[in-house]
Biotite code that builds the C-alpha atoms (Angstrom):
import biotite.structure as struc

atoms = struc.array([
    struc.Atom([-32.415, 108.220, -225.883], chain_id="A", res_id=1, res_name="UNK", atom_name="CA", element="C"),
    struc.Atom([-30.127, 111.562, -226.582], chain_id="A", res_id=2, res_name="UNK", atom_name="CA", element="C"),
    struc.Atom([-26.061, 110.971, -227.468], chain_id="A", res_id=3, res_name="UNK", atom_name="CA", element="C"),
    struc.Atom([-25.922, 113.782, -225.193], chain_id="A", res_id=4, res_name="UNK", atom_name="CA", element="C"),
    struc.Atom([-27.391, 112.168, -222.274], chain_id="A", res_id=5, res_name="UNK", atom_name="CA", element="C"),
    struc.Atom([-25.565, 108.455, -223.554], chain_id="A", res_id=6, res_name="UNK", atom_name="CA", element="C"),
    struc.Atom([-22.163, 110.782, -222.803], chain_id="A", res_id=7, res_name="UNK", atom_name="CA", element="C"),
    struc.Atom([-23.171, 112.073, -219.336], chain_id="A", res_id=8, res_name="UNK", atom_name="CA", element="C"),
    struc.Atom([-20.881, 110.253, -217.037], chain_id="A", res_id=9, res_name="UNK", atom_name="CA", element="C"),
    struc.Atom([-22.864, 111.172, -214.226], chain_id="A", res_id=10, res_name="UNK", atom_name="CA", element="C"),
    struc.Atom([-25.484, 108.042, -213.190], chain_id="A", res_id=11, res_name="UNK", atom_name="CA", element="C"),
    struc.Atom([-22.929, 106.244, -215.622], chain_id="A", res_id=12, res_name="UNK", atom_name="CA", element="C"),
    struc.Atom([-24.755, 106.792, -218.542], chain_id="A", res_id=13, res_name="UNK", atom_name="CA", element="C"),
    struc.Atom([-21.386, 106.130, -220.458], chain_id="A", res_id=14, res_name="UNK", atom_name="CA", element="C"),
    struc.Atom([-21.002, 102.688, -218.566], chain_id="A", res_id=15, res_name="UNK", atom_name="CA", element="C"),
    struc.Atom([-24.454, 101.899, -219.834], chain_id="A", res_id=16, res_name="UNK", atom_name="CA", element="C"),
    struc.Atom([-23.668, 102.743, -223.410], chain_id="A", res_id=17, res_name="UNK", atom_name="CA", element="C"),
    struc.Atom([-20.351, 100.730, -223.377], chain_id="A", res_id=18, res_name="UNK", atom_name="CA", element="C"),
    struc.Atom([-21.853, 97.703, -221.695], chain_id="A", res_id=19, res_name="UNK", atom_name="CA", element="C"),
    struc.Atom([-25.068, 97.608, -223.604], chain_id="A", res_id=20, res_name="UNK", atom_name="CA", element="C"),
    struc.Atom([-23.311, 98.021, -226.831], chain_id="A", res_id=21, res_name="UNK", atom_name="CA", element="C"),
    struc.Atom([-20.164, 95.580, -226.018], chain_id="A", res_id=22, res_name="UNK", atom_name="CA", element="C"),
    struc.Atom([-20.811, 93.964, -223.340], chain_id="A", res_id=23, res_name="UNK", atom_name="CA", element="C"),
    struc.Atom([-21.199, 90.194, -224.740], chain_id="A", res_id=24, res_name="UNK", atom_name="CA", element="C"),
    struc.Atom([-18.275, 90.777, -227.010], chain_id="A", res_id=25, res_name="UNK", atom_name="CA", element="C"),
    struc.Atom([-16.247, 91.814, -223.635], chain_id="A", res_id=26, res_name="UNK", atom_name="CA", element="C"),
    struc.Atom([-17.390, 88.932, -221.774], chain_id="A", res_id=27, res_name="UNK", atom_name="CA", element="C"),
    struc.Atom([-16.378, 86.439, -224.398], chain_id="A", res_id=28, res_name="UNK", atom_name="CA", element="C"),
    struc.Atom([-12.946, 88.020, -224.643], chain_id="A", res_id=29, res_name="UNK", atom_name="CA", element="C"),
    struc.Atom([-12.420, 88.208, -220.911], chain_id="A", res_id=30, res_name="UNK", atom_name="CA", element="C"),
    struc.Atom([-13.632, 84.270, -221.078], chain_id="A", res_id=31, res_name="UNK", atom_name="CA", element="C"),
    struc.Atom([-11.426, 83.708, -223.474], chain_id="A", res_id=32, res_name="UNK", atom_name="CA", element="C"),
    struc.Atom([-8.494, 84.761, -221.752], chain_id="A", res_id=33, res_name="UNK", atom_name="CA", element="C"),
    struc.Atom([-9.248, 83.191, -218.580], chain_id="A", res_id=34, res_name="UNK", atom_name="CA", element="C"),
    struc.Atom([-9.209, 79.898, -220.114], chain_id="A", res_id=35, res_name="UNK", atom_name="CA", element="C"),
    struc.Atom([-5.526, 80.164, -221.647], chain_id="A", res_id=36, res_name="UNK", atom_name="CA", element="C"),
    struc.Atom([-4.517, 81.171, -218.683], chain_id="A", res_id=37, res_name="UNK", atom_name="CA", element="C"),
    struc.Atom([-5.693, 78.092, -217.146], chain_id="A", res_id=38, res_name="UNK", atom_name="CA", element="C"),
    struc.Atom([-4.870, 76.494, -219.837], chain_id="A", res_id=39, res_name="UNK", atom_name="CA", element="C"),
    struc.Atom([-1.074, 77.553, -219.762], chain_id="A", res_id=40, res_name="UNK", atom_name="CA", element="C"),
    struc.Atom([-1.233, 76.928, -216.145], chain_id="A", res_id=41, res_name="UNK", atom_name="CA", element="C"),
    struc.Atom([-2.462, 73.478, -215.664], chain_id="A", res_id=42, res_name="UNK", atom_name="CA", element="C"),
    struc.Atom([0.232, 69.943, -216.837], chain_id="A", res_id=43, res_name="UNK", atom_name="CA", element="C"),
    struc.Atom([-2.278, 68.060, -218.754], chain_id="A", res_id=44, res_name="UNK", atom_name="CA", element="C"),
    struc.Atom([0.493, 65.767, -218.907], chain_id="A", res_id=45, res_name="UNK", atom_name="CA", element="C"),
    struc.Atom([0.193, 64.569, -215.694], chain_id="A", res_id=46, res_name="UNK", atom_name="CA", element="C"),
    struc.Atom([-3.456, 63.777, -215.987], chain_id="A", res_id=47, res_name="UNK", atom_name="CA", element="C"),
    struc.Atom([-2.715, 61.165, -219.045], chain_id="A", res_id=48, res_name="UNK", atom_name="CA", element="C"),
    struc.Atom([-2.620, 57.397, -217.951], chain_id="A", res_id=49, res_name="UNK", atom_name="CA", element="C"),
    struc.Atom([0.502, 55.698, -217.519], chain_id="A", res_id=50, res_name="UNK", atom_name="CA", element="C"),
    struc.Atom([-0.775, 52.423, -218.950], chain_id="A", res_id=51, res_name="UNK", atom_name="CA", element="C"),
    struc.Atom([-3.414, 51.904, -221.351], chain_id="A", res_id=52, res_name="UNK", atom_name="CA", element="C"),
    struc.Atom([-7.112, 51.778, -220.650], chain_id="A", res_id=53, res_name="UNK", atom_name="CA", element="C"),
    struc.Atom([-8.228, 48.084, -219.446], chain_id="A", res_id=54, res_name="UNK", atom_name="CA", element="C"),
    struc.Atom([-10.261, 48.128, -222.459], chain_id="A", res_id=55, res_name="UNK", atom_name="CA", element="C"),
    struc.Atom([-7.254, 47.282, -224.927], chain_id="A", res_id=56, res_name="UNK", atom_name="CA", element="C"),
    struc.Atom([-5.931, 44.120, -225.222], chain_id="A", res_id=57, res_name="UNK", atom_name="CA", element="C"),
    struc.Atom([-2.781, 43.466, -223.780], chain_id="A", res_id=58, res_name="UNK", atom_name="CA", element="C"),
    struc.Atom([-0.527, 40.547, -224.776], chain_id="A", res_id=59, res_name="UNK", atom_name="CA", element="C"),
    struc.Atom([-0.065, 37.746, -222.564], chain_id="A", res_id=60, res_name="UNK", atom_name="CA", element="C"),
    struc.Atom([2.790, 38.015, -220.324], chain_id="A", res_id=61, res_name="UNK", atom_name="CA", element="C"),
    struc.Atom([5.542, 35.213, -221.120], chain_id="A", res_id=62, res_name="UNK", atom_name="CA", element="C"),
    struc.Atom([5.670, 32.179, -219.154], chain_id="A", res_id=63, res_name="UNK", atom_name="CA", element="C"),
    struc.Atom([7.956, 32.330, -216.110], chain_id="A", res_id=64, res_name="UNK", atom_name="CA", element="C"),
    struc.Atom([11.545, 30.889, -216.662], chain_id="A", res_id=65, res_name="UNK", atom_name="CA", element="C"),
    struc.Atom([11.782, 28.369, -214.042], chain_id="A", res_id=66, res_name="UNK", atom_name="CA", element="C"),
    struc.Atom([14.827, 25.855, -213.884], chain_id="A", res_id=67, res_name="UNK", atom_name="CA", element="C"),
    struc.Atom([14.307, 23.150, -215.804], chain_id="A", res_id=68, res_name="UNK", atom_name="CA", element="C"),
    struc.Atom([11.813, 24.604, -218.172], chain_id="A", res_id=69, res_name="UNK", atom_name="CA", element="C"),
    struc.Atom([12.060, 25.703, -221.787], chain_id="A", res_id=70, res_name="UNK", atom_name="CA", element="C"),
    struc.Atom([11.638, 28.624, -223.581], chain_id="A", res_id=71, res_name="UNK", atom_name="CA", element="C"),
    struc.Atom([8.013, 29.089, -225.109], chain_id="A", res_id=72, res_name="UNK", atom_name="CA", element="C"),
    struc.Atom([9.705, 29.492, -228.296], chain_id="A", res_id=73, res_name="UNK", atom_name="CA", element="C"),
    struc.Atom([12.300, 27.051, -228.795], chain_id="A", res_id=74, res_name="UNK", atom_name="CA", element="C"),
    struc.Atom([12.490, 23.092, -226.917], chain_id="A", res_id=75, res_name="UNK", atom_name="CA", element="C"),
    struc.Atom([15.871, 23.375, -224.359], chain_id="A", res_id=76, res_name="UNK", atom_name="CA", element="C"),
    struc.Atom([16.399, 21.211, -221.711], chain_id="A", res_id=77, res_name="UNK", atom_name="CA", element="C"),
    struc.Atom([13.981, 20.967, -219.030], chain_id="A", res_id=78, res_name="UNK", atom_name="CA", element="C"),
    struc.Atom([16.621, 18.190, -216.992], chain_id="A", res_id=79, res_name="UNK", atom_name="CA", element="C"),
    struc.Atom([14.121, 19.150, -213.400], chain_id="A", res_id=80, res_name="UNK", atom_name="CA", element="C"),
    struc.Atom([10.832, 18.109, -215.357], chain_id="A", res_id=81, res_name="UNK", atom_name="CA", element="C"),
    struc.Atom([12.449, 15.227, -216.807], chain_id="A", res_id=82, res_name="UNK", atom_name="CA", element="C"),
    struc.Atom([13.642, 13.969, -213.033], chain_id="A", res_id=83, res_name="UNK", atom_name="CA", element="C"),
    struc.Atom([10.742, 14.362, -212.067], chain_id="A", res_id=84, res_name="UNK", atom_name="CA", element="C"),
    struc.Atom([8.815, 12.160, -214.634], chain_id="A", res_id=85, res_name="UNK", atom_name="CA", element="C"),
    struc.Atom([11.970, 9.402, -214.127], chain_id="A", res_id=86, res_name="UNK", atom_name="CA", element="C"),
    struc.Atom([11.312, 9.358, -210.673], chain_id="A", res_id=87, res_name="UNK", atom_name="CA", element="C"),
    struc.Atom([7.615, 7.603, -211.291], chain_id="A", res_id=88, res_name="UNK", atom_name="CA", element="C"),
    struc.Atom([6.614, 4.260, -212.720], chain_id="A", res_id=89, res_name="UNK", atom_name="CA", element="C"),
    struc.Atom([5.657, 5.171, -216.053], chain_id="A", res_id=90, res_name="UNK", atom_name="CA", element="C"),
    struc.Atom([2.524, 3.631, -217.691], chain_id="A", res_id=91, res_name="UNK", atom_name="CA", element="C"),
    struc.Atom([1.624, 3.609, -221.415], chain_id="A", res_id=92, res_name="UNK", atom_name="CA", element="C"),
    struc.Atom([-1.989, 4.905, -222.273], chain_id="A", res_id=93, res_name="UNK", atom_name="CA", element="C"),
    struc.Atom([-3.822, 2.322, -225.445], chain_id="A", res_id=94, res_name="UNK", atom_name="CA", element="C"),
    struc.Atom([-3.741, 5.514, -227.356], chain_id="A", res_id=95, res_name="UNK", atom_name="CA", element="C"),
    struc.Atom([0.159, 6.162, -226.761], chain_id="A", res_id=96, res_name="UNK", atom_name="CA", element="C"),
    struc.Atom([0.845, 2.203, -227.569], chain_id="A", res_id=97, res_name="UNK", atom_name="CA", element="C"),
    struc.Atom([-1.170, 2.308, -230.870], chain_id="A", res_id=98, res_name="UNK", atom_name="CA", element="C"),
    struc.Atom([1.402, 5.387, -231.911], chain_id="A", res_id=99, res_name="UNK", atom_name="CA", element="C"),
    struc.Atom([4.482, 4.307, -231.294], chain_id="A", res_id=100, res_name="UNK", atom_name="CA", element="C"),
    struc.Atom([3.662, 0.652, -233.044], chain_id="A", res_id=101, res_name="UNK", atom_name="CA", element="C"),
    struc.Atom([2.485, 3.036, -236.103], chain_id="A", res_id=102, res_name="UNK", atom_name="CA", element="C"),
    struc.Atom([5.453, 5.329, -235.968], chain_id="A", res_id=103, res_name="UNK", atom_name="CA", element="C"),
    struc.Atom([8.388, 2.752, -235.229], chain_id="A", res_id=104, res_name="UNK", atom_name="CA", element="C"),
    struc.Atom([8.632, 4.106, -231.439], chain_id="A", res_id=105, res_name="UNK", atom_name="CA", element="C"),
    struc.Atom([10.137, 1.771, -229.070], chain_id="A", res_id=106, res_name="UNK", atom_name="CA", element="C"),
    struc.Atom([10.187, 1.650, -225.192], chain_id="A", res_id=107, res_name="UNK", atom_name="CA", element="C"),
    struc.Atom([13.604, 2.001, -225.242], chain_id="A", res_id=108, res_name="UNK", atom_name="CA", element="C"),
    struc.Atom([13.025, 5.686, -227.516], chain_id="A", res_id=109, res_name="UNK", atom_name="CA", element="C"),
    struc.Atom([10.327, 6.775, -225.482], chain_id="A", res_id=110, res_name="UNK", atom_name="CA", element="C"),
    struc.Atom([12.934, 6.462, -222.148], chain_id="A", res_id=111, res_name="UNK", atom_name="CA", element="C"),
    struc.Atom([15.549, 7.987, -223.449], chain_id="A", res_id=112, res_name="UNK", atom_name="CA", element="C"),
    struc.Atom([13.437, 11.344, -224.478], chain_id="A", res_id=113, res_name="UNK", atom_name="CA", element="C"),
    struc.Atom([11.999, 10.909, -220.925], chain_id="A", res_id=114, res_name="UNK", atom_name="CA", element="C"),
    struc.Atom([15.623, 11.147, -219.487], chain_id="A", res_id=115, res_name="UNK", atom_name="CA", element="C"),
    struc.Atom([17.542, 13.558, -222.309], chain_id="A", res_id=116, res_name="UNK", atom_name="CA", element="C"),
    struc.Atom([14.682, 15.169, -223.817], chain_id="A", res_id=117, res_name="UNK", atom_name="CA", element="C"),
    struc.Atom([14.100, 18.567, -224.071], chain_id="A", res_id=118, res_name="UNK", atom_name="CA", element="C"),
    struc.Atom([10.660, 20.512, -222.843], chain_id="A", res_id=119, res_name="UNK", atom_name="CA", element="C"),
    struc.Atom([8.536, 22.358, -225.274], chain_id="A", res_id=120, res_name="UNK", atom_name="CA", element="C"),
    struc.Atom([6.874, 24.677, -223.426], chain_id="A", res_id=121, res_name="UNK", atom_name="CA", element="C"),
    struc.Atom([4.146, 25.633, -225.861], chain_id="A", res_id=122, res_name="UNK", atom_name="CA", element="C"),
    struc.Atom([3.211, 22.508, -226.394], chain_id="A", res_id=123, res_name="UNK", atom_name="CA", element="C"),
    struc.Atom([2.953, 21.327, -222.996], chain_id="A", res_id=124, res_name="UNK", atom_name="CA", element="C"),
    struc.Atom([-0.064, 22.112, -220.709], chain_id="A", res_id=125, res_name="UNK", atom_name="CA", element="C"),
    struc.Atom([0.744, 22.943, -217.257], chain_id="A", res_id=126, res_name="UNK", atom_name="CA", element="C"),
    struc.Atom([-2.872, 23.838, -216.376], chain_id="A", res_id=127, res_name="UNK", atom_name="CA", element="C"),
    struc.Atom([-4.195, 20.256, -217.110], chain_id="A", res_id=128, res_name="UNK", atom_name="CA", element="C"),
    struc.Atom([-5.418, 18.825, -213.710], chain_id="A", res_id=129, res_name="UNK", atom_name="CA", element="C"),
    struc.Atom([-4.813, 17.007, -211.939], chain_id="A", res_id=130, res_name="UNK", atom_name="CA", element="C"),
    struc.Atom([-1.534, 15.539, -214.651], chain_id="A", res_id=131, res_name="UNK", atom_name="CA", element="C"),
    struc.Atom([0.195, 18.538, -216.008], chain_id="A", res_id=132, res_name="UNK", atom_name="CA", element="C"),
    struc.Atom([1.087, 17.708, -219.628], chain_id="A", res_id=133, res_name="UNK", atom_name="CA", element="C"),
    struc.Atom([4.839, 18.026, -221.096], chain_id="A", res_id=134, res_name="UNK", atom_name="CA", element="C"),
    struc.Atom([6.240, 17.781, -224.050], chain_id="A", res_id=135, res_name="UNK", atom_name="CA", element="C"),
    struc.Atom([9.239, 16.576, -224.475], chain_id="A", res_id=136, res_name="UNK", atom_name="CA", element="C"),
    struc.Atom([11.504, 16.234, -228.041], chain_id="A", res_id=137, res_name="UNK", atom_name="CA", element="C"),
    struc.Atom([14.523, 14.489, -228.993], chain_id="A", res_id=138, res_name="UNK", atom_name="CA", element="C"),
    struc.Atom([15.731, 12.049, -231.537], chain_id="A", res_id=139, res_name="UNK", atom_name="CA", element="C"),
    struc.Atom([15.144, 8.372, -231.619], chain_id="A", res_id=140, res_name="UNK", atom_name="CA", element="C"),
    struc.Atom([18.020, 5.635, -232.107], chain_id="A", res_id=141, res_name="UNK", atom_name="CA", element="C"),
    struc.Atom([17.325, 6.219, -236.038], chain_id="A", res_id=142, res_name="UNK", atom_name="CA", element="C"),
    struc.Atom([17.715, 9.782, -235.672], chain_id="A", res_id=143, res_name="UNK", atom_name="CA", element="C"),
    struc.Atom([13.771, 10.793, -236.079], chain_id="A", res_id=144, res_name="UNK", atom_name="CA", element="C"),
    struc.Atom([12.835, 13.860, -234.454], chain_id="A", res_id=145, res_name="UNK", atom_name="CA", element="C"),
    struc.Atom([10.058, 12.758, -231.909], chain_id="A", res_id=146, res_name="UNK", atom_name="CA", element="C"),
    struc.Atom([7.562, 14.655, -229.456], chain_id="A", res_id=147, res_name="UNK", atom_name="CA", element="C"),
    struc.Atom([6.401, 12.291, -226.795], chain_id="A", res_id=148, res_name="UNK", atom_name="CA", element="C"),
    struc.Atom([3.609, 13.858, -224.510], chain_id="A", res_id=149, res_name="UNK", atom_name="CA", element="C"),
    struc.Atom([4.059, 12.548, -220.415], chain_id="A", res_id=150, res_name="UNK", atom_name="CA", element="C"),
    struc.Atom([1.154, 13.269, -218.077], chain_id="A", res_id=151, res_name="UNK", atom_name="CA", element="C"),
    struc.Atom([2.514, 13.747, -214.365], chain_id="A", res_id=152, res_name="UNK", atom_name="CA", element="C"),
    struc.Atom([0.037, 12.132, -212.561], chain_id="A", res_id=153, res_name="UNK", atom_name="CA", element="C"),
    struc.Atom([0.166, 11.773, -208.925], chain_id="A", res_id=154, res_name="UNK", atom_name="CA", element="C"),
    struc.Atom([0.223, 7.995, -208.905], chain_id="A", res_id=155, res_name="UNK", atom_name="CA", element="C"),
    struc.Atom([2.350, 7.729, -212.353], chain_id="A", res_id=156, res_name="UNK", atom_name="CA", element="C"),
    struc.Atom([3.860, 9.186, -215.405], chain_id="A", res_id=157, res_name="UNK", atom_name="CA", element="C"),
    struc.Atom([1.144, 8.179, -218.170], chain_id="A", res_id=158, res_name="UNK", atom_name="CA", element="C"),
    struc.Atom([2.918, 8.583, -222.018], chain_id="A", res_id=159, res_name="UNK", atom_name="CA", element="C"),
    struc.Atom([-0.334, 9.816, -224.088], chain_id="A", res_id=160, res_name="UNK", atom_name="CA", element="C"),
    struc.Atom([0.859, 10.226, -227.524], chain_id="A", res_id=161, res_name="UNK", atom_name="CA", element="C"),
    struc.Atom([3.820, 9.937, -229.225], chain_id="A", res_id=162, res_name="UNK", atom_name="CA", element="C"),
    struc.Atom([4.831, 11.774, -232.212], chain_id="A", res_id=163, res_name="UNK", atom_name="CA", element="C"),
    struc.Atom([6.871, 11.591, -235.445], chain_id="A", res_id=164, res_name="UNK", atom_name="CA", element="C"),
    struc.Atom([7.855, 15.398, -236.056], chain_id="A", res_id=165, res_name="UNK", atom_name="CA", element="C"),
    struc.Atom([9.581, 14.318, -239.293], chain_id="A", res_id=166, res_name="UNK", atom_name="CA", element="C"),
    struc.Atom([6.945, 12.591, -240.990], chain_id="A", res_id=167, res_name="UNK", atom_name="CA", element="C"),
    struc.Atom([2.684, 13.595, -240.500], chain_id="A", res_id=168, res_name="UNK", atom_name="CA", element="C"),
    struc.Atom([1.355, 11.050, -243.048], chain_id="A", res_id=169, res_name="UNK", atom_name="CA", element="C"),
    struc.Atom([-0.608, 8.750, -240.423], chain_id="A", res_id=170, res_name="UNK", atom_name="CA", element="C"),
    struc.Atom([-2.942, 7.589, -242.728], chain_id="A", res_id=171, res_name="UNK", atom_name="CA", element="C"),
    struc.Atom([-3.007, 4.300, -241.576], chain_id="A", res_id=172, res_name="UNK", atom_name="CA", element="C"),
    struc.Atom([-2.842, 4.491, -238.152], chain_id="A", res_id=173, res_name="UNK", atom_name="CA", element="C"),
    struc.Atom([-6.261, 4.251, -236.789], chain_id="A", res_id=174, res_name="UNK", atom_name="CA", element="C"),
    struc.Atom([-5.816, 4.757, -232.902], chain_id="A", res_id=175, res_name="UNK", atom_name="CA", element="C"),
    struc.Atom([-8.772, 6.643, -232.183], chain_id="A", res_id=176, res_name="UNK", atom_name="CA", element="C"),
])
């Protein structure tokens, strides 16, 4: 092939030279160019999620304040739960029996928690079926800090446990 017939623009010999020679280079600019464009064009914004994937974990949502309930951090007083556990004829478990006689827990104590206590919501157990489990703290006549445990059980308010928050040396107190 002749320059001289490359530079004939008749039967676009020219064209041919120019494409041949920089053709691939002229497609990848012209590619290139086309996709900023599009790129300028489009709000990739838009297309992000508003919330993260399912995949990640998300934290638990807190419990529902309902009247009479507590906040999950902190025992306040829960007076709804506590009517509601007066109203019932409360029985004593063998398990709850055998801690109050080791802790020094009388009757008396464990009914006036039941009527001024205060609910600890993340220690009770809501969930438990078919006697949600509460919580419920306040001081004794001797000013110990106590955590008595009430099951609200259709037929009755069962006390399970009863607890000494002030002292955790149980060492001889075999209930089990």
């Amino acid at each position: 092939m002749h320059l001289n017939s490359l530079l004939v623009f008749g039967k676009s010999g020219f064209m041919k030279y120019v494409f041949f020679r920089f053709g691939k280079m002229l497609l990848l600019i012209a590619t290139v160019v086309l996709m900023v464009l599009v790129w300028q064009k489009c709000d990739f914004g838009a297309m992000q999620p508003s919330s993260p994937p399912a995949t990640v974990p998300q934290p638990p949502p807190p419990p529902a304040e309902q009247p009479g309930t507590t906040n999950p951090e902190y025992p306040v007083e829960g007076k709804e739960i506590n009517r509601k556990l007066m109203g019932k004829k409360l029985v004593y478990t063998k398990h709850a029996r055998c801690r109050m006689d080791c802790r020094n827990i009388s009757e008396k104590e464990v009914g006036d928690v039941l009527k001024n206590g205060k609910v600890n919501m993340v220690k009770s157990d809501m969930e438990n079926a078919p006697c949600p489990k509460y919580a419920l703290e306040g001081r004794t006549a001797t000013k110990e800090r106590v955590r008595i445990i009430f099951a609200d059980c259709p037929d009755a308010a069962k006390v399970v446990t009863a607890i000494d928050l002030n002292n955790d040396n149980d060492r001889n107190c075999h209930c089990d």
